[in-house]
N, C-alpha and C positions, 0 to 999 in steps of 0.2 A: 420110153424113159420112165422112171421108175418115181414118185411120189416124194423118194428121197432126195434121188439126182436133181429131181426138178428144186428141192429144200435148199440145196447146196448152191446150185447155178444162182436164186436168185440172193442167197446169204452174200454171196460172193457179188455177183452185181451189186446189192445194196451196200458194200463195207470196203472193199478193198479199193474203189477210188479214194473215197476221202483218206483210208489211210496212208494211202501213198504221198498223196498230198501235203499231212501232217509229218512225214518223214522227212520228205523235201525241205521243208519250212526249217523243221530243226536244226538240218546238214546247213540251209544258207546260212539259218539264223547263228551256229557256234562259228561259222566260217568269219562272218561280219563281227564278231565278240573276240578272239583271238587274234584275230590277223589275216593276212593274207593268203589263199589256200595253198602255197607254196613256202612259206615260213615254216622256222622247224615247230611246231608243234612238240616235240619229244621236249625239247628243253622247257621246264618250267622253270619259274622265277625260284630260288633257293636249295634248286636241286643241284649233286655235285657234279660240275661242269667246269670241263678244263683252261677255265677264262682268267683272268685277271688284267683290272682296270692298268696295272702298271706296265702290262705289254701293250696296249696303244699308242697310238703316233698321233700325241695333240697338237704338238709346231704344225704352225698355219694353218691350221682348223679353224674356220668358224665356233665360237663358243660364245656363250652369254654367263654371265656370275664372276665373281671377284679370281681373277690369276691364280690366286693363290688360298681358295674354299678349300676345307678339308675334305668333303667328297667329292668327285671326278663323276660323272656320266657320261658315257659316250654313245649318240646314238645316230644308226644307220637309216635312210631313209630315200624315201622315190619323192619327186616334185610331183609324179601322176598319182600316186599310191594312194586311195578312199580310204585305208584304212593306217595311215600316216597320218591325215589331216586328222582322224577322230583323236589319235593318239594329241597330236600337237593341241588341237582346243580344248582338251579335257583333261586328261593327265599329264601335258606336260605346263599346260596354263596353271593349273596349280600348287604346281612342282615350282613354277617361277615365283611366287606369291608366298609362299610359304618360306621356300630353300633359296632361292637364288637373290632374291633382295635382302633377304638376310645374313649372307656372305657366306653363307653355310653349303651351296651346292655351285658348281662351275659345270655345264650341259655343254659337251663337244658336237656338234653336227659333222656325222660323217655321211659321203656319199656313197650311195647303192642304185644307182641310176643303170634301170634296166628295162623301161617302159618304154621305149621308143624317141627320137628325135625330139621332142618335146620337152623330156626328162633334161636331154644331155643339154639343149641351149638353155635350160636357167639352170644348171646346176654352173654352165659356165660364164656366165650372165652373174652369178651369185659370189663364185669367187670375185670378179673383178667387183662387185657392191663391197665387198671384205676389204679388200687393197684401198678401194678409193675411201669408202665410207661405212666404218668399222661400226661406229656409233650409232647410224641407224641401219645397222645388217638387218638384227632382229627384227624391228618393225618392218620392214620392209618382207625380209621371210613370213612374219604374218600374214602378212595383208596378201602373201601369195597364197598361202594354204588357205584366208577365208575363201580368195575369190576361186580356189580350185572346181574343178565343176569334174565331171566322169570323167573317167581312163578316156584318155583321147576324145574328150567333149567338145574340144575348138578353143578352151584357153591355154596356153602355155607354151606359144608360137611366142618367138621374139617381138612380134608387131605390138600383143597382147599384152608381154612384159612390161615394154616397156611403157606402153598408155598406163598400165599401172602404176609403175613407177613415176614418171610425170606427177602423176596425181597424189603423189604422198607429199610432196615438196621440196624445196633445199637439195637437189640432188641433180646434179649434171648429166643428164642420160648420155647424153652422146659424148662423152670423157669415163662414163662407163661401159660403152659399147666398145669405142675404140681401145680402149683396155683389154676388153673382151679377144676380141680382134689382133692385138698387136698379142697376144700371150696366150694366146687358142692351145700353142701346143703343151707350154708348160702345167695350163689348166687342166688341160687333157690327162695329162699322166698324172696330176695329182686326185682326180676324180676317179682311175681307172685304180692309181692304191689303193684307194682307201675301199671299193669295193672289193679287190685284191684281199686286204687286209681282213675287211670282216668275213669274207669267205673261208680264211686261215683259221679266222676263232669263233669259227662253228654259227657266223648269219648265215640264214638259206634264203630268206625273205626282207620284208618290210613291212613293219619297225621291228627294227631290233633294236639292243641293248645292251651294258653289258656297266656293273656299278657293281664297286669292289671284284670279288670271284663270282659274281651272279651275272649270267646271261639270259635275257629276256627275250623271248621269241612272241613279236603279236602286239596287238594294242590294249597293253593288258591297263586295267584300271589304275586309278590314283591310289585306290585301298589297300595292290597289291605292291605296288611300287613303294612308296613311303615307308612299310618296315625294313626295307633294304635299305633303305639310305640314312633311315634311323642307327639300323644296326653297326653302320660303318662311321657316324658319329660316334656312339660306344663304344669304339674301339681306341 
């Protein structure tokens, strides 16, 4: 072998792991900053996308913000999803503080439940929390997403649920459960629309979104979200 060859073999030993390494890193690290590796990516937030807030199906939706806020959000989402929970403690905790106590934003939660068994009992678990107990939906949806733990980690078994639930208070589990139970099928096909629905207007993933004609694919920040919802104020 040749003085050079020998140059190269070791250029190459010495360089080309860590770079691959720092490639990797990159790939997880936008994967975990946008969303889910299966969310549409193509759609950025303001780009023209053939959406609009007035073809959604808000009757009997979960939502939080005054009935009648001038702007509408409707967003799509998994009970397993890592990168739902970042979404909901970051940008949509101060979507709620800014927009929704000030009667200015109304946030619809729609289901996209496609994480496995886990997903599907508190998404059906959540409508009957809506039917019985409207008024503490939200906190209770909270307290689900803090206690979220990994894709399929061990919480989000009905057992789970419901010891959470107990523990927020004032809430009759077992008049939510048998709710649950007595209207399994009804729940069911309202949960299977509305991922139906957002698969119609271009969700591939989770979270999604979709405020005024803008469709948001990912868990995109508070910074990028807030001039949408500015803009549809302005209007």
């Amino acid at each position: 072998m040749t003085e050079q060859g020998t140059s190269n073999g070791s250029f190459i030993e010495k360089y080309m792991t860590p770079i691959a390494v720092l490639l990797g890193a990159i790939i997880i690290a936008g994967a975990f900053a946008f969303g889910r590796p299966d969310a549409n990516q193509e759609a950025q937030p303001g780009a023209p996308v053939a959406v609009d807030i007035k073809d959604v199906k808000t009757e009997g939706s979960p939502f939080i913000g005054n009935p009648s806020a001038p702007v509408t959000m409707a967003v799509w989402f998994d009970y397993q999803c890592p990168f739902c929970k970042q979404f909901e403690l970051t940008t949509v905790s101060q979507l709620y503080s800014e927009y929704v106590e000030t009667g200015k934003l109304r946030i619809v939660f729609k289901d996209f439940q496609f994480l496995g068994p886990d997903s599907e009992t508190a998404a059906l678990f959540a409508r009957a929390m809506w039917e019985a107990y409207p008024d503490r939906w939200y906190d209770w949806y909270r307290a689900m997403t803090e206690a979220q733990d990994e894709e399929h980690g061990g919480f989000g078994d009905l057992a789970s649920i419901k010891t959470l639930t107990e523990g927020l208070g004032g809430i009759d589990v077992a008049r939510v459960e048998a709710l649950m139970n007595q209207k399994e099928a009804e729940y069911r096909a309202a949960i299977e629309a509305d991922r139906a629905e957002g698969s119609a207007l271009g969700i591939q993933g989770t979270p999604g979104a979709i405020i005024g004609t803008d469709l948001i694919a990912g868990a995109y920040p508070y910074d990028t979200v807030k001039p949408l919802i500015e803009a549809q104020l302005a209007q």
